[in-house]
Structures are given as structure tokens and as C-alpha cells.
C-alpha positions as CSV (number, residue, x, y, z in Angstrom):
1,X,-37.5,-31.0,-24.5
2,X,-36.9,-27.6,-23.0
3,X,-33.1,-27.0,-21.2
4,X,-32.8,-25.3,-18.3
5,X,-29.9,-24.0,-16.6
6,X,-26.1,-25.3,-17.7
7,X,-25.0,-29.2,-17.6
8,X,-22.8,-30.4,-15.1
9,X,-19.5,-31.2,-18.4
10,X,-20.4,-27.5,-19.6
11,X,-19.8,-26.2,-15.5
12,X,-16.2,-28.3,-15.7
13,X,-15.2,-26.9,-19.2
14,X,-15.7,-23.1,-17.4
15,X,-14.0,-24.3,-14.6
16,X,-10.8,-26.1,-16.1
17,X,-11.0,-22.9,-18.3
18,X,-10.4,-20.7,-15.4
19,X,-8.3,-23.0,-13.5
20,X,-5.7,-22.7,-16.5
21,X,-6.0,-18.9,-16.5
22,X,-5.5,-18.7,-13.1
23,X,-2.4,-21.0,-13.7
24,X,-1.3,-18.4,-15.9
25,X,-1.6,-15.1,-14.6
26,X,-0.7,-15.9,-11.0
27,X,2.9,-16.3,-11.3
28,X,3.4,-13.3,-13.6
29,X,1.2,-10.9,-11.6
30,X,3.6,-12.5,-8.3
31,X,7.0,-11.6,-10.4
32,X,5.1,-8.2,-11.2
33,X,4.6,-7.3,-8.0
34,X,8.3,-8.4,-6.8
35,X,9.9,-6.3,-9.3
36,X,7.9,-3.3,-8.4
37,X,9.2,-3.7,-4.9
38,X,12.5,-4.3,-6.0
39,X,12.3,-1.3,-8.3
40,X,10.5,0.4,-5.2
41,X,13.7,-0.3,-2.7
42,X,16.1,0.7,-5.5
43,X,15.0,3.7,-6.4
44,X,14.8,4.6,-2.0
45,X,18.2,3.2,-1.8
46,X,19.3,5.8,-4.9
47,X,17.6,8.5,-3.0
48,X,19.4,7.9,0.2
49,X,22.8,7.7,-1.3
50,X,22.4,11.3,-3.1
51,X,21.6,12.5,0.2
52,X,24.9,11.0,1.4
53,X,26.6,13.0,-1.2
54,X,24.4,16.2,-0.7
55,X,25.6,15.9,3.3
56,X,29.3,15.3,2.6
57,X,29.2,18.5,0.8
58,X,27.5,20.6,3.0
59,X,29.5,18.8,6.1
60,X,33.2,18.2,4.4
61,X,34.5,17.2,7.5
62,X,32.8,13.4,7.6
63,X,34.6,12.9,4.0
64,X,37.6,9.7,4.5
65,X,41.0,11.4,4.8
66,X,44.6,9.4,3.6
67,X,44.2,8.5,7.1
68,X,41.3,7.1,7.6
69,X,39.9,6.0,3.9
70,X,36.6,5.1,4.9
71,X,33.6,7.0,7.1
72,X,30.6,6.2,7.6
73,X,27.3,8.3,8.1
74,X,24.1,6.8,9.7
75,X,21.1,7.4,7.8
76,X,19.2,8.5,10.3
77,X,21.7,11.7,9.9
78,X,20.3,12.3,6.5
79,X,16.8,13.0,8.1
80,X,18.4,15.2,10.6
81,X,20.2,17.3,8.3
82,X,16.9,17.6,6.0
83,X,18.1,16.4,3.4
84,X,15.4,12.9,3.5
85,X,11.8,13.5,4.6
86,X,11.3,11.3,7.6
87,X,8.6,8.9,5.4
88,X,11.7,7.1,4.1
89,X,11.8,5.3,7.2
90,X,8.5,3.5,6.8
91,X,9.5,3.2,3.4
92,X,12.4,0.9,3.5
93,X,13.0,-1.8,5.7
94,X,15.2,-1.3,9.1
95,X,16.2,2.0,7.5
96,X,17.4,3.4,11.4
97,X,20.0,0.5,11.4
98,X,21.9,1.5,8.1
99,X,24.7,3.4,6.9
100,X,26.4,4.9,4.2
101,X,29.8,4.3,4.7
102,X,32.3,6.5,2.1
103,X,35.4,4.9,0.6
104,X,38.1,7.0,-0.9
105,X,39.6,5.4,-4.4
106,X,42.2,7.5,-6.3
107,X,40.2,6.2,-9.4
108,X,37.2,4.5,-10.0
109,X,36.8,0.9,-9.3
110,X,36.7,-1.3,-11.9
111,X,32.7,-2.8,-10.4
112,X,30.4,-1.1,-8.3
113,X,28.7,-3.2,-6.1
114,X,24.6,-3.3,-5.7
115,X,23.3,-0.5,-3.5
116,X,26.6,1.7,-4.0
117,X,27.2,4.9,-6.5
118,X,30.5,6.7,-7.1
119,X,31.0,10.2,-6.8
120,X,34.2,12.3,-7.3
121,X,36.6,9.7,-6.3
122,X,34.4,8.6,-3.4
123,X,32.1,5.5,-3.5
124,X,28.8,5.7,-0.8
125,X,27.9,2.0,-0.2
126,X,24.1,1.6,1.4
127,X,24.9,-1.3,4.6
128,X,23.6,-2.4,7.0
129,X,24.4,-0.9,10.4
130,X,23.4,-1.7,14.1
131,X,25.0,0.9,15.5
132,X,23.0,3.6,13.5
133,X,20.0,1.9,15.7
134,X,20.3,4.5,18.2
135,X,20.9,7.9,16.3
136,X,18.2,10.1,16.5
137,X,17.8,13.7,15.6
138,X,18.8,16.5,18.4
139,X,17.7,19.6,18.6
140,X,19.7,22.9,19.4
141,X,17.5,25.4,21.8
């Protein structure tokens, strides 16, 4: 007797077959593709916070004092100053509505927190902001 075509068990084996790959793959393609975002929004938030310290050097006077320990600088000032390319606001989330604020420690703190890097006694923290909302770039004629 000649066979034509593929019977319906041999259809089901392919199909359970690739039903268990799928199974497989899915999830670790899905926690791939979260930890190259994660990676993605680490590596902006890095960027933006050696800006911070590349603007505090250039502009000494928004550095904390004994005064006042802490200052903060919106990140939209970052673009301004030319110191981020103004892609970085596509690039990570409600980037206009974040700050970097600066803390002055006499020595370096025992932890650094997430989204935070310490430079010469001074420790930029990446928050979030609503006041920064509104700053945008002005122009001198």
C-alpha cells in the first residue's frame, strides 16, 4: 500500500515537540531581553551621572557647601550644558523629571546605593524629580 502525506500521531509528535521547545526558550529569550534593558538603563543612568560630575567641575558653584550638604541638578541641565546629546531623553524613561542630587560625605559611605556613584567625597544619586519637569534649555542672544 502506497503512504501519502504524514499520519495524524506523527503531526502530534512534531507538535508536542515544538510545544516543549517553545516551553523552553520562551522564558529565557523573555529574561534575555529584560536584562538587556536593564543593562540598557544602567549603562544611560552611568552616563548621566558622569555628566553630573563633568558639570560640577566645569560649574563649581552647584557643588553642596558645609551649609547646605546636598544640591541637586536637573538632568535636563546636562543637555543644556552639552555635556548629554539630547537622544538620552527618548532613551530613558521620564528622563525631564529627574535629578542628580549631590551629597557631601567627609569619607565614603560604607554602601552605595543603586543608580548612585561617588566621586571625590561627593556621591551623585540618579532620582526622580518633578520639579526638573519644566527645565528646559535657554539660549543667550
Amino acid at each position: 500500500m502506497k503512504r501519502n502525506g504524514f499520519t495524524l500521531v506523527e503531526i502530534l509528535a512534531v507538535l508536542v515537540i515544538i510545544g516543549i521547545m517553545a516551553l523552553v526558550t520562551v522564558p529565557a529569550v523573555t529574561k534575555s531581553i529584560r536584562d538587556a534593558r536593564k543593562e540598557k538603563d544602567d549603562v544611560n543612568i552611568d552616563t548621566v551621572l558622569n555628566a553630573a560630575y563633568d558639570y560640577v567641575q566645569k560649574n563649581p558653584s552647584s557643588l553642596p557647601t558645609s551649609e547646605e550638604p546636598t544640591s541637586k541638578i536637573c538632568a535636563t541641565s546636562l543637555i543644556c550644558a552639552g555635556l548629554l546629546k539630547s537622544e538620552i531623553n527618548t532613551q530613558v524613561e521620564g528622563f525631564g523629571s529627574h535629578a542628580i542630587t549631590v551629597t557631601y560625605y567627609q569619607t565614603k559611605p560604607d554602601t552605595i546605593p543603586n543608580s548612585s556613584k561617588f566621586f571625590s567625597n561627593y556621591l551623585f544619586t540618579y532620582v526622580e524629580d518633578s520639579g526638573c519637569a519644566s527645565t528646559t534649555c535657554t539660549t543667550g542672544s
